[in-house]
C-alpha positions as CSV (number, residue, x, y, z in Angstrom):
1,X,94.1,202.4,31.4
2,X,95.4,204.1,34.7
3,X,91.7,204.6,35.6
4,X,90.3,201.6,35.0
5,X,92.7,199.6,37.4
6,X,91.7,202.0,39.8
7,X,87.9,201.3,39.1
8,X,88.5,197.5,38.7
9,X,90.4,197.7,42.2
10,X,87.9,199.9,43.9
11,X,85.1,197.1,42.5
12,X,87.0,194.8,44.2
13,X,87.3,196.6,47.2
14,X,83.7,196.8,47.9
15,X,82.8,193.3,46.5
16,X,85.1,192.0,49.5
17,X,83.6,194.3,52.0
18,X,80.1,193.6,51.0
19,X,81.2,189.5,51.3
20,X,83.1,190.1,54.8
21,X,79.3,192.1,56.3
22,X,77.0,189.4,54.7
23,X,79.1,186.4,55.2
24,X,79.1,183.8,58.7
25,X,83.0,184.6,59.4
26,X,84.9,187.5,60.8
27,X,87.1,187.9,57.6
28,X,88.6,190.9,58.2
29,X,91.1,189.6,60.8
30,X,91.7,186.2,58.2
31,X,94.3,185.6,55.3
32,X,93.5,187.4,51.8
33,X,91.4,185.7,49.5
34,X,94.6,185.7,47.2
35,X,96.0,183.4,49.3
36,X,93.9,180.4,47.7
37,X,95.1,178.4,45.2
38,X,92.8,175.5,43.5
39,X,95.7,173.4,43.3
40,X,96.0,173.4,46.9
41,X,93.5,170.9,47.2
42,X,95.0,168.6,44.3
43,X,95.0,165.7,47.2
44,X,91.9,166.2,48.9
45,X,89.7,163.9,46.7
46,X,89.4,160.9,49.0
47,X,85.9,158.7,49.0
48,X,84.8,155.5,50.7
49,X,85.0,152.1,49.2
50,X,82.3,149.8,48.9
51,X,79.9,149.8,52.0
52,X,79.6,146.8,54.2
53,X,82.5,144.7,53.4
54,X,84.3,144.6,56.5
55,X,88.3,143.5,56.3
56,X,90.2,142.2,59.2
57,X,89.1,140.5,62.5
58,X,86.8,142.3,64.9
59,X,87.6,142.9,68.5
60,X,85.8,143.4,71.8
61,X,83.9,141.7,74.2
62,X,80.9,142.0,71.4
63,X,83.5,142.1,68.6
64,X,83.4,145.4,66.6
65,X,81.0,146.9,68.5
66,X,81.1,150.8,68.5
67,X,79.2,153.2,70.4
68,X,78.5,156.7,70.1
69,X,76.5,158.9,72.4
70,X,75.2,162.8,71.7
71,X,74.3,165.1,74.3
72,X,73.9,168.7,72.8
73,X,73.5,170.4,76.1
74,X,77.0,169.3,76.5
75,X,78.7,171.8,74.7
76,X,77.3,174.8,74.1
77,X,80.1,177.4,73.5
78,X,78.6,180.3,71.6
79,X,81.4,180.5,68.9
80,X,83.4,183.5,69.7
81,X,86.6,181.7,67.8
82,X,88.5,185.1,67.8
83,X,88.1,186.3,72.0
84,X,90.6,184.5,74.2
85,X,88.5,185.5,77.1
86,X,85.8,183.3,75.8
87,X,86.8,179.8,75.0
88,X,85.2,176.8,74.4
89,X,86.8,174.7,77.5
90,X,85.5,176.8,80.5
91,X,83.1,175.0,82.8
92,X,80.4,177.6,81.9
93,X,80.0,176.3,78.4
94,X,81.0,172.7,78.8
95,X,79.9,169.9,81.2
96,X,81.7,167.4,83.2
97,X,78.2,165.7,84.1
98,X,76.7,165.7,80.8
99,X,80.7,164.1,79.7
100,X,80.1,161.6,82.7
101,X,76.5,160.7,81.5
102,X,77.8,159.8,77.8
103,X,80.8,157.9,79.2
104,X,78.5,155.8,81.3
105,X,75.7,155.2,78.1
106,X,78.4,154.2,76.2
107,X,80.7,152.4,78.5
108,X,77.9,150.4,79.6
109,X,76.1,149.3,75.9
110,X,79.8,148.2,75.2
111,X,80.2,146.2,77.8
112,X,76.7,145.2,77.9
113,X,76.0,146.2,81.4
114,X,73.5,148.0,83.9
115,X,75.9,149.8,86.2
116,X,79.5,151.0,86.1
117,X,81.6,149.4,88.3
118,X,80.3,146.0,86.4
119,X,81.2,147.7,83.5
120,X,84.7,148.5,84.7
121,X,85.1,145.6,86.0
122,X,84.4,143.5,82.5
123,X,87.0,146.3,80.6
124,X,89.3,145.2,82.8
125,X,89.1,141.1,82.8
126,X,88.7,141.2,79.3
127,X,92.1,143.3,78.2
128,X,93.8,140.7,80.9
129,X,92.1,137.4,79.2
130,X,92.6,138.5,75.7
131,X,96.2,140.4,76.0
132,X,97.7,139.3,79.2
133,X,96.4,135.5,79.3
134,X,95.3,136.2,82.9
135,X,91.4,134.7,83.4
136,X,89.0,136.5,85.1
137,X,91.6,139.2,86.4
138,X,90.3,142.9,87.1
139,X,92.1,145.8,88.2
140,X,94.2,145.3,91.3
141,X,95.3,147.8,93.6
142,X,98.8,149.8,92.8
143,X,98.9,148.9,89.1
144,X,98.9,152.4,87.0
145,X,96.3,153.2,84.3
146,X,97.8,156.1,81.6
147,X,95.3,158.1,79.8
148,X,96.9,159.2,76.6
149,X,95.3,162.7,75.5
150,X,95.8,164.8,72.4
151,X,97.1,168.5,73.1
152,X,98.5,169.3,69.6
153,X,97.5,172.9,70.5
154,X,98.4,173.4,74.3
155,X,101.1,175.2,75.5
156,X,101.1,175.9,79.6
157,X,99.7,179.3,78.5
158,X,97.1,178.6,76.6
159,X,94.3,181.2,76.0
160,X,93.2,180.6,72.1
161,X,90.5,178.8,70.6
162,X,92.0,175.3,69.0
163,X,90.6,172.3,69.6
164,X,92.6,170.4,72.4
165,X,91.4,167.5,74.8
166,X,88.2,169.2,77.0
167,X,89.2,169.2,79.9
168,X,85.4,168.1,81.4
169,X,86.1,165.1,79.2
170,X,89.0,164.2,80.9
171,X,87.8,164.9,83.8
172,X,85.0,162.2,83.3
173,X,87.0,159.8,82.2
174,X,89.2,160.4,85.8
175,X,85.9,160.0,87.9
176,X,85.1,156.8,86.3
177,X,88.3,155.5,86.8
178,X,88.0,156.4,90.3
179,X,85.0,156.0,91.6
180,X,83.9,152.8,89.4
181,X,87.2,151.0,88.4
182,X,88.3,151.4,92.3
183,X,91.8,153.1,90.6
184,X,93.9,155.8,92.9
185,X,94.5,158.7,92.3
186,X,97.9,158.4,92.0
187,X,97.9,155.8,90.1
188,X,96.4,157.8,87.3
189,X,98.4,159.6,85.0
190,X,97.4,162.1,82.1
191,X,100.0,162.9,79.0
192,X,100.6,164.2,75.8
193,X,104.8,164.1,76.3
194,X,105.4,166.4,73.1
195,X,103.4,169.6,74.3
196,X,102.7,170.9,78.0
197,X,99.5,171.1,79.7
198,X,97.4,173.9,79.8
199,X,96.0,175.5,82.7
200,X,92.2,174.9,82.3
201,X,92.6,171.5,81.9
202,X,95.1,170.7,85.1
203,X,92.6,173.3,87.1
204,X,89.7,171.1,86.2
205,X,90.9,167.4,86.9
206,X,92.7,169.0,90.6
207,X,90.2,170.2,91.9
208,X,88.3,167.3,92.2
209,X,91.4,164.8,92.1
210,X,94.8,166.4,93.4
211,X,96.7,163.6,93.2
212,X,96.2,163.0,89.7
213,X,99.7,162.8,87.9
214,X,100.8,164.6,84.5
215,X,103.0,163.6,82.2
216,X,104.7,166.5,79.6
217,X,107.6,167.8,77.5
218,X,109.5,169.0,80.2
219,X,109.1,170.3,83.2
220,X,106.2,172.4,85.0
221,X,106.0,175.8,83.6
222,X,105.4,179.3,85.6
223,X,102.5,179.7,83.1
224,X,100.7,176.6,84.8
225,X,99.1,176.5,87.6
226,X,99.8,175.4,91.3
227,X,98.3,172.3,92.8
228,X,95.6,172.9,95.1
229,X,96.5,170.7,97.7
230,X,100.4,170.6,97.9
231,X,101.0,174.7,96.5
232,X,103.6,173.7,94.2
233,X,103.4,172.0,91.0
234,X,103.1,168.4,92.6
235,X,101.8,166.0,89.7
236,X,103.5,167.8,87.0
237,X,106.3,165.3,85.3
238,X,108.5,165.8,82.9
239,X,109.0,163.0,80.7
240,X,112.2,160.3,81.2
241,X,112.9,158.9,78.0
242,X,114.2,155.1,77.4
243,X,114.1,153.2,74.8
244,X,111.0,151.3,74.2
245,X,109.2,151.3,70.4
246,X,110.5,149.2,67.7
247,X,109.8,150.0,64.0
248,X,108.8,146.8,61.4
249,X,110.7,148.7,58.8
250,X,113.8,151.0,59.0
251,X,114.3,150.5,62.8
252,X,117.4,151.7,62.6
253,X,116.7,154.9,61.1
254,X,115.2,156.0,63.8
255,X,116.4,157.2,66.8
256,X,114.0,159.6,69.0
257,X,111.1,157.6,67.8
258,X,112.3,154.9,69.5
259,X,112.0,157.1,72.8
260,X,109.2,156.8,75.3
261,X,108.6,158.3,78.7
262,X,109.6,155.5,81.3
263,X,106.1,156.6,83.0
264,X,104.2,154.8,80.3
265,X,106.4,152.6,80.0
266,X,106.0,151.2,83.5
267,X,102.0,151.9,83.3
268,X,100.4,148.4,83.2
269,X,96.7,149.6,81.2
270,X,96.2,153.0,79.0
271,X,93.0,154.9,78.0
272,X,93.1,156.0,74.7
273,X,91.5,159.2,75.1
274,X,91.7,160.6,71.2
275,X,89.8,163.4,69.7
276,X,87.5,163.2,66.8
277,X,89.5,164.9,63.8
278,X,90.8,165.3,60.8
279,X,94.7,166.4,59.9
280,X,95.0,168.5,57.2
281,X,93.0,171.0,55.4
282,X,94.2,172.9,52.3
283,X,92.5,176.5,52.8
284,X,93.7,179.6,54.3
285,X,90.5,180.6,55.8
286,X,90.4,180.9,59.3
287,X,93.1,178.8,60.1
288,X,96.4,178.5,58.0
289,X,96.2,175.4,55.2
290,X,98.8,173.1,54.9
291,X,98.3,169.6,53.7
292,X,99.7,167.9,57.4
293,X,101.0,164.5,57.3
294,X,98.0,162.5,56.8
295,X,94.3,162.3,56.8
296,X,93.0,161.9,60.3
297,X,94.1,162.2,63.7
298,X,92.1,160.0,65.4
299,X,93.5,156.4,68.3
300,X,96.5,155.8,65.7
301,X,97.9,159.2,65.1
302,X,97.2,160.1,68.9
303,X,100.2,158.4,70.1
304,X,102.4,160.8,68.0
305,X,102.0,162.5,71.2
306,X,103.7,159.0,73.3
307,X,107.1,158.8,71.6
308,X,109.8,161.8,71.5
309,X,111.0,161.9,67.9
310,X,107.2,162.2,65.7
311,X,109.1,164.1,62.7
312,X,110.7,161.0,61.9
313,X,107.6,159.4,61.0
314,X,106.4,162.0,59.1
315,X,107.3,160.8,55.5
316,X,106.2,157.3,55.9
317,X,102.5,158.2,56.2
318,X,102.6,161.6,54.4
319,X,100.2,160.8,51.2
320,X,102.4,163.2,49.0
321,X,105.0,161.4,49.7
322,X,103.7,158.0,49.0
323,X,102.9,159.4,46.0
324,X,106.6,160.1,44.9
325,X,107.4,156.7,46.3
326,X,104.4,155.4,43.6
327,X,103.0,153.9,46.3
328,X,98.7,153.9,46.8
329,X,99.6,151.9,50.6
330,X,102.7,151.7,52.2
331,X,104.2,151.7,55.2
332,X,102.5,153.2,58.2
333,X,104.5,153.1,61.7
334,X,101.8,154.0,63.6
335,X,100.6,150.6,63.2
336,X,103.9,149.3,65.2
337,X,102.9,152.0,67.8
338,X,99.1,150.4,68.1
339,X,100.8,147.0,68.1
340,X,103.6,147.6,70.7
341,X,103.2,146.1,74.0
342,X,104.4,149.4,75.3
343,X,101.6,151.3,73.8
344,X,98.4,150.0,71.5
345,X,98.5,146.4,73.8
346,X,98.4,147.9,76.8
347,X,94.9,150.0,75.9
348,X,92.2,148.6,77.7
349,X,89.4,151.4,75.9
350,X,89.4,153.2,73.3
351,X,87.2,156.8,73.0
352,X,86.7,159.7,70.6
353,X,85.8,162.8,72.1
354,X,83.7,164.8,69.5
355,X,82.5,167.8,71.4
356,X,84.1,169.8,69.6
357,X,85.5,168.7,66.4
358,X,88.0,170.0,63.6
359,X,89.4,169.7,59.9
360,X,93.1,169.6,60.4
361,X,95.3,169.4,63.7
362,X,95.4,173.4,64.5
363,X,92.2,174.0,64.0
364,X,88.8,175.5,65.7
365,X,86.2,173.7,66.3
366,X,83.5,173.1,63.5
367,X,79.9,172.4,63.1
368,X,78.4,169.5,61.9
369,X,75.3,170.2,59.6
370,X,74.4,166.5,58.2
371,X,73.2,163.5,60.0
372,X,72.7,163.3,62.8
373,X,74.5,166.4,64.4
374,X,72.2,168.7,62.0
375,X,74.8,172.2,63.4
376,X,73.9,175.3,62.0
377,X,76.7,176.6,60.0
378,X,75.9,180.6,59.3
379,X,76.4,182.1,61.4
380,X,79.4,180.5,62.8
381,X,78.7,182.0,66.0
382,X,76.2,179.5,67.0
383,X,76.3,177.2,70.1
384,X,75.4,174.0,68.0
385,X,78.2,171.1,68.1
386,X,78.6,167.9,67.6
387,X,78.9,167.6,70.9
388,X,79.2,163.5,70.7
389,X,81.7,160.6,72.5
390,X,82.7,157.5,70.8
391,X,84.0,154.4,72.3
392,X,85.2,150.8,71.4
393,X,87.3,147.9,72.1
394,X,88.4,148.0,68.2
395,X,90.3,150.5,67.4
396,X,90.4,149.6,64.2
397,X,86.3,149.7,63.9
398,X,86.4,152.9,66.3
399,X,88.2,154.7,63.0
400,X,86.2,153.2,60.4
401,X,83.2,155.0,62.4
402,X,84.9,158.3,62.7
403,X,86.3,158.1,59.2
404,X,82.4,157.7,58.1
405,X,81.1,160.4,60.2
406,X,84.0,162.8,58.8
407,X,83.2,161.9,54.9
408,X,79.0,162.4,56.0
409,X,79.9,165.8,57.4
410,X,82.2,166.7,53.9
411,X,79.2,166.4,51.7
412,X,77.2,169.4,50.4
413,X,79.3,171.4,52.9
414,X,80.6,174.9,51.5
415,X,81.2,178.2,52.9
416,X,79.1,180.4,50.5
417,X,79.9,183.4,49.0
418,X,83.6,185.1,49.6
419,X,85.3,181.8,49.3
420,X,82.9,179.6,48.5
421,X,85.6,176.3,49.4
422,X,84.5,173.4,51.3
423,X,84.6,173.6,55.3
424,X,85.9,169.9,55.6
425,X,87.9,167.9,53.2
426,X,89.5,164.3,53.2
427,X,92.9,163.7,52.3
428,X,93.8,161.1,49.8
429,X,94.6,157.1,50.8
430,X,92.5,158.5,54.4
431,X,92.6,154.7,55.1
432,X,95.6,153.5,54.3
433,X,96.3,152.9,58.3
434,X,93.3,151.4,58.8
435,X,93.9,149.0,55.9
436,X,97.0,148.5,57.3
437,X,96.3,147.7,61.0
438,X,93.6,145.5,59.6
439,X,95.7,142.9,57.9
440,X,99.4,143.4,59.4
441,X,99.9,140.1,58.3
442,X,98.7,140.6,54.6
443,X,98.9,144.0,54.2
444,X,97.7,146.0,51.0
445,X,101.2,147.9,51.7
446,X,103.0,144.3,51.3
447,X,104.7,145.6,54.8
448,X,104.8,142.3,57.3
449,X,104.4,144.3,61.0
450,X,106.2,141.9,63.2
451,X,106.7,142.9,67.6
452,X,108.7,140.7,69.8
453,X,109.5,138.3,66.9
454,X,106.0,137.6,66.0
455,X,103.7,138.8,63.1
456,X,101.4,141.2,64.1
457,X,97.5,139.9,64.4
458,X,95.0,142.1,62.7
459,X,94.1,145.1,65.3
460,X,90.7,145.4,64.0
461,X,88.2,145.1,61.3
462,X,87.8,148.0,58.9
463,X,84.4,148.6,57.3
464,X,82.1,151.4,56.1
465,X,78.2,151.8,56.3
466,X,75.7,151.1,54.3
467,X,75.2,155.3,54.1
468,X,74.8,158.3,56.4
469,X,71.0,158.0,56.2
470,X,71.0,154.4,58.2
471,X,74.4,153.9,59.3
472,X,73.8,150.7,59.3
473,X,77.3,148.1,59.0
474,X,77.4,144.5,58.6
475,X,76.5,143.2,62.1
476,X,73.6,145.7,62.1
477,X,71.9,144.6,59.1
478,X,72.8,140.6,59.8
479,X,73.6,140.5,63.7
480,X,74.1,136.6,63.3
481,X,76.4,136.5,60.7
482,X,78.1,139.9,60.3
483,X,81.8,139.7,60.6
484,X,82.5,143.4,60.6
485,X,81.1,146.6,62.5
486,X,77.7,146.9,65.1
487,X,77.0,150.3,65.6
488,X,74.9,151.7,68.3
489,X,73.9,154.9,68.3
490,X,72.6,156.8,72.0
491,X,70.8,159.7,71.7
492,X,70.5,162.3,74.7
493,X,69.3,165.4,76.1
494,X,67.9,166.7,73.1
495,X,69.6,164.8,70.5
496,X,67.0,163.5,67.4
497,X,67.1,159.8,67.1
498,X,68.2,158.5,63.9
């Protein structure tokens, strides 16, 4: 008996080696495959309701219009996930011009424009029409545009291989704002005021704009580096917290939530720079599993990074926790954040930034094999990306998009062989905020969101397409009487056309 758990364990032995030299993965430095457990993906069965029936009220100034652009020249990162002298955000690998070139495609089909200071300039008198009630008012001098980024992995020190905000990105969107919307440099500010930032990305955006401000947990770090032009860490801000966010339900149960940094606050527009991602992924391969908090961090969930006390909204949006409630919709209070005038009315754009994407929120970045990214996947050591930018007035239509493109890419998707589990997965009631900031009147949740006395309008319309193939929604397939989604897709540099 003795010998034959020693032959059965020496089988297994060289079974797992022969896996770890034939498979696309560095195993050998990842979690045992004893580790996975089936019923670890017991909520990962989400799918997509019917196509091209679009819910809520579209926004824009060509409502529900969204926009994607793919450049694959601008990321090229070879895939070393595992050598922190090799990552993904230096200049080498990643381009500020090729970022600038998809801004402006996109920026200017959304606008419907030929240049981008007109482009700008219609962002701008359309956020003060529609929110402010001010006609035919564009950016004036002194006011103070925020540009809200996800860092969910930076620390001032940063050196590894998760996905953060690319710094060329930013960058981009800081040059635009410049040198198109006519905004100063110190009247810029960068944040994420739950982590710090790291030192490629304050490196990249100073040395073209020292003035730039940045807005973080605390203040500067010796890990971070010194500004260029001052020698000190001018620009770096720790966050001042007031009170500012009010919750439609259990308002006062929470306390730090309630807290935002009085730089926001007193911001008068915001860029909703978000990253194109999911939030939780159930497998211990490559990165850790854990289920998260919810299905996608995408515009809503990045403003867990503008308010101090995130853990408090944790159970409200947390699908296993709905499910004890024996709720399928409930509550989400990142609809109040989208609909506070301190936050989601002040957003004047709204972009994904899908260079690199991910399946949970500590995650590498991942390869998109289906339409129309078509990313090898073995080896993982490729330099194929999706390498794409999304952008829309609607943030509501923005997520139905990305929610779409994240099902497409979960489809006949599996790491072969060793553990043979699929490389994305979508976490049930995925939509349940998007349903939500749809109707915040009528809600599927029965939650009535109300700010400053009044019921909240519907932030968006929500719709999916008519299938990865076409991605086609309603106002494609009927552009006179669609009510939901028009989707434009930009292909460049050597991107395949639909």
């Amino acid at each position: 008996m003795r010998q034959m758990k020693h032959l059965l364990a020496a089988v297994a032995v060289m079974t797992a080696t022969t896996a770890v030299a034939q498979g696309s993965w560095d195993r050998a430095v990842w979690p045992k495959a004893e580790r996975y457990d089936e019923n670890q993906a017991r909520d990962f069965h989400w799918q997509p309701g019917p196509s091209n029936q679009p819910i809520g009220e579209a926004r824009g100034i060509f409502p529900g219009r969204v926009v994607m652009a793919r450049y694959p020249e601008a990321a090229q990162w070879p895939g070393r996930w595992n050598v922190n002298e090799d990552q993904w955000f230096l200049d080498k690998y990643t381009s500020t011009d090729k970022c600038d070139e998809m801004l402006t495609a996109t920026l200017q089909r959304l606008t419907g424009t030929k240049n981008n200071k007109k482009a700008w300039q219609k962002v701008f008198v359309h956020h003060n029409q529609e929110i402010r009630g001010l006609k035919k008012r564009g950016y004036q001098q002194g006011e103070v545009v925020a540009v809200k980024i996800n860092l969910n992995n930076s620390s001032a020190g940063k050196s590894d291989n998760q996905t953060d905000a690319t710094p060329q990105m930013v960058l981009a969107v800081v040059r635009h704002l410049v040198r198109d919307a006519g905004v100063a440099e110190q009247d810029i500010i960068v944040y994420d005021v739950k982590r710090q930032i790291y030192a490629q990305l304050l490196q990249t955006v100073w040395h073209e704009f020292p003035d730039v401000r940045f807005v973080q947990d605390g203040e500067a770090r010796r890990e971070q580096p010194m500004n260029p032009k001052y020698g000190d860490h001018h620009g770096i801000e720790a966050a001042k917290w007031v009170e500012a966010i009010t919750f439609s339900v259990d308002n006062d149960k929470f306390r730090e939530a309630k807290l935002m940094a009085q730089q926001i606050v007193d911001a008068t527009y915001l860029v909703n720079l978000a990253l194109l991602k999911l939030h939780s992924y159930p497998y211990n391969y490559m990165e850790d599993g854990d289920n998260g908090q919810t299905a996608i961090t995408m515009s809503a969930k990045n403003h867990a990074g503008s308010i101090r006390g995130t853990n408090e909204m944790h159970r409200y949006f947390n699908s296993t926790e709905m499910k004890k409630r024996g709720k399928e919709h409930d509550y989400d209070p990142l609809v109040d954040l989208e609909a506070s005038p301190n936050l989601g009315r002040k957003t004047v754009l709204y972009l994904l930034d899908g260079l690199y994407c991910g399946r949970k929120w500590k995650t590498y970045p991942l390869h998109f094999p289906n339409k129309p990214f078509y990313n090898r996947t073995v080896p993982y050591e490729n330099p194929e990306w999706p390498a794409c930018l999304l952008a829309s007035f609607d943030p509501v239509a923005l997520q139905s998009v990305g929610l779409d493109i994240m099902y497409a890419q979960s489809q006949n998707n599996t790491e072969p062989g060793y553990y043979n589990v699929p490389r994305i997965m979508l976490r049930d009631m995925a939509d349940n905020i998007l349903l939500e900031m749809a109707t915040p009147g009528n809600t599927p949740s029965g939650t009535v969101y109300r700010q400053d006395g009044q019921t909240v309008p519907s932030l968006g319309v929500y719709e999916h397409w008519d299938g990865p193939e076409t991605m086609r929604y309603s106002r494609n397939i009927n552009p006179k009487k669609g009510k939901g989604i028009e989707f434009f897709y930009i292909p460049m540099g050597s991107a395949r056309k639909l």
